[in-house]
C-alpha positions in Angstrom: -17.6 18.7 -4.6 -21.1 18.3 -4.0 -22.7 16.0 -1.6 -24.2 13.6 -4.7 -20.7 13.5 -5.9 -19.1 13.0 -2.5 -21.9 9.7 -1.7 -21.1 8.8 -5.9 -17.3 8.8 -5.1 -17.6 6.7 -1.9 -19.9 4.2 -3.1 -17.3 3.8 -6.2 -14.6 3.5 -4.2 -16.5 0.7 -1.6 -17.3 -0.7 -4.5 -14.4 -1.2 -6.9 -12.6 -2.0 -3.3 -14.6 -5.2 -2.9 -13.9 -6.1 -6.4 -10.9 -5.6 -6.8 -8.5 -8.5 -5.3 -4.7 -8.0 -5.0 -1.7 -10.0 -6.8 0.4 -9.1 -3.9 1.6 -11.3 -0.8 -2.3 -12.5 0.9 -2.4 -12.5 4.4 -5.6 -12.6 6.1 -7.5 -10.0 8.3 -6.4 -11.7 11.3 -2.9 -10.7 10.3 -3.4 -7.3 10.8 -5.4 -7.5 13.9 -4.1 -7.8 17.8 -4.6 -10.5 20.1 -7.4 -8.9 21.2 -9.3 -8.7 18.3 -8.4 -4.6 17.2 -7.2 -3.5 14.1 -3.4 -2.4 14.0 -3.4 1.1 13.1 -2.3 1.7 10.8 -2.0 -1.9 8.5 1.7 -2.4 9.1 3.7 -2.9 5.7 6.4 -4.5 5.1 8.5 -3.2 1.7 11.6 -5.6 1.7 9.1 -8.6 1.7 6.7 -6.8 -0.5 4.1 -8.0 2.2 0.8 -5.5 1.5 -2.7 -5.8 2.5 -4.6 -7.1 -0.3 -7.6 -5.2 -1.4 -10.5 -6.9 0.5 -8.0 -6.2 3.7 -7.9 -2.6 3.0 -11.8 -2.2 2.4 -12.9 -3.8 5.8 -10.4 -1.8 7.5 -11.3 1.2 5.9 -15.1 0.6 6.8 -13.5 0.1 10.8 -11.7 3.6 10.4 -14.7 5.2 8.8 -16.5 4.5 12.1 -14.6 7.5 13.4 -16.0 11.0 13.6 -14.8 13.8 11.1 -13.0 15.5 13.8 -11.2 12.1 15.0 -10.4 11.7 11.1 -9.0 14.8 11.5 -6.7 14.2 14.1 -5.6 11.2 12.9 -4.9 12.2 9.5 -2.4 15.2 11.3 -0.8 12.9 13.3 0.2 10.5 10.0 1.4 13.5 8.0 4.2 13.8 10.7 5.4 10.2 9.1 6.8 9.5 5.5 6.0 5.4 5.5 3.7 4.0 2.8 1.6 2.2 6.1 1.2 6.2 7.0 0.4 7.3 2.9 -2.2 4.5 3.0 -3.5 4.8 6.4 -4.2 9.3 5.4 -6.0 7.8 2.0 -8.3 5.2 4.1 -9.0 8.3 6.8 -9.7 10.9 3.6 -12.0 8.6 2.0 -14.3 8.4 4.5 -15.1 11.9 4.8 -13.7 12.9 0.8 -16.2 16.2 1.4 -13.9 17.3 4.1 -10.7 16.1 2.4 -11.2 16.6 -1.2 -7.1 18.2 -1.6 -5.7 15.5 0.3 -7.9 12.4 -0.9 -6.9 13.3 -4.3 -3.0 14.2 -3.7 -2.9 10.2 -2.2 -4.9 9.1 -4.7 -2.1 10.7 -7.5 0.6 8.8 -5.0 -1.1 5.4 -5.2 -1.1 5.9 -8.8 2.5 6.7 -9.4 4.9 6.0 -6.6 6.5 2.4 -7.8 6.5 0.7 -4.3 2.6 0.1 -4.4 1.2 -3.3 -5.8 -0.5 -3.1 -9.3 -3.3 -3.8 -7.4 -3.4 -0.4 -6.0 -2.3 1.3 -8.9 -5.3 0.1 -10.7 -7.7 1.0 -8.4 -6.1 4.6 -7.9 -6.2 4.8 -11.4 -9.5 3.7 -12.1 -10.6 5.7 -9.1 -9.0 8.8 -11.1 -10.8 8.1 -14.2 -13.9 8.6 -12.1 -13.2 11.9 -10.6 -12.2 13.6 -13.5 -15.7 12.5 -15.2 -17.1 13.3 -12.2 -15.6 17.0 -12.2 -15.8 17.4 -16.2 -20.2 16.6 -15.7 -19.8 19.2 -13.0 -18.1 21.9 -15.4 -20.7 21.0 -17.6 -23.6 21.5 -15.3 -21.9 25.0 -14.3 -21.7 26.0 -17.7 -25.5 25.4 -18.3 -26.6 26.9 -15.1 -24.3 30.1 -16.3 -26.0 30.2 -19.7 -29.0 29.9 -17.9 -28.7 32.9 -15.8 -27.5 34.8 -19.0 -30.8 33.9 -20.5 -32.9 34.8 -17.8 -31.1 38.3 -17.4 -31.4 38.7 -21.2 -35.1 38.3 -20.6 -35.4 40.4 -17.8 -33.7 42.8 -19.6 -36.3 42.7 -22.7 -39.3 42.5 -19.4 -38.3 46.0 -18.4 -38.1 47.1 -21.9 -41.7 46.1 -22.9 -43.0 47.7 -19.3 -41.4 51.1 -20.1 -42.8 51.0 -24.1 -45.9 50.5 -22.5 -46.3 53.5 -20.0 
């Protein structure tokens, strides 16, 4: 992925996360947060009372977690991957999509999760869909831009190749 994409991807993904507003149980920020004001890491969810984060939850927390350095993402995403709970799935698809450069593989392996396992809201499943959409776009204008760079170099060889034939005729 290149570093256009990577910035294309994350604005998308801030973006379509402030639009999109879940159907699932609301509960405010506050209900995610300690007494002193911290987030709970990571959002604690609740599957028996289908009690999720809605949307707008998830995108200011991600924006608190992205405040972390690439090697802190790092270290956090390891120690979640230890742990099979859908708090842990979302918490490693927060951390990835703050660095998605660095991440690309995992980002898109919890994106695929979000859009299939059935225990996520709809909510979720249309944003991971719709976040899908993008990337595959995204990686099909990239293909595309390979394949004319490629034909590009052809030409250009082909030319050089003629150059040299012209230069020899002529001595």
């Amino acid at each position: 992925m290149t570093k256009q994409s990577i910035m294309l991807l994350t604005l998308l993904l801030t973006t379509v996360l402030g639009l999109i507003t879940g159907c699932q149980t609301q509960r405010s920020d506050a209900a995610y947060k300690t007494v002193d004001g911290q987030w709970q890491t990571p959002l604690p969810i609740n599957l028996e009372k289908s009690l999720f984060p809605n949307i707008d939850t998830v995108l200011t927390y991600r924006t608190h977690r992205c405040q972390l350095n690439n090697r802190s993402v790092k270290q956090e995403i390891s120690k979640y991957q230890q742990e099979s709970e859908p708090s842990s799935e979302l918490e490693i698809f927060v951390l990835t999509s703050c660095y998605p450069e660095s991440f690309s593989k995992l980002f898109k392996k919890q994106l695929n999760k979000l859009m299939h396992e059935k225990h996520w809201p709809d909510t979720y499943h249309s944003l991971a869909t719709m976040l899908n959409a993008q990337l595959k776009i995204h990686n099909d204008s990239i293909q595309e831009k390979d394949k004319v760079i490629n034909k590009l170099h052809k030409t250009i060889e082909a030319l050089t190749k003629i150059e040299q034939e012209i230069n020899l005729r002529e001595r």
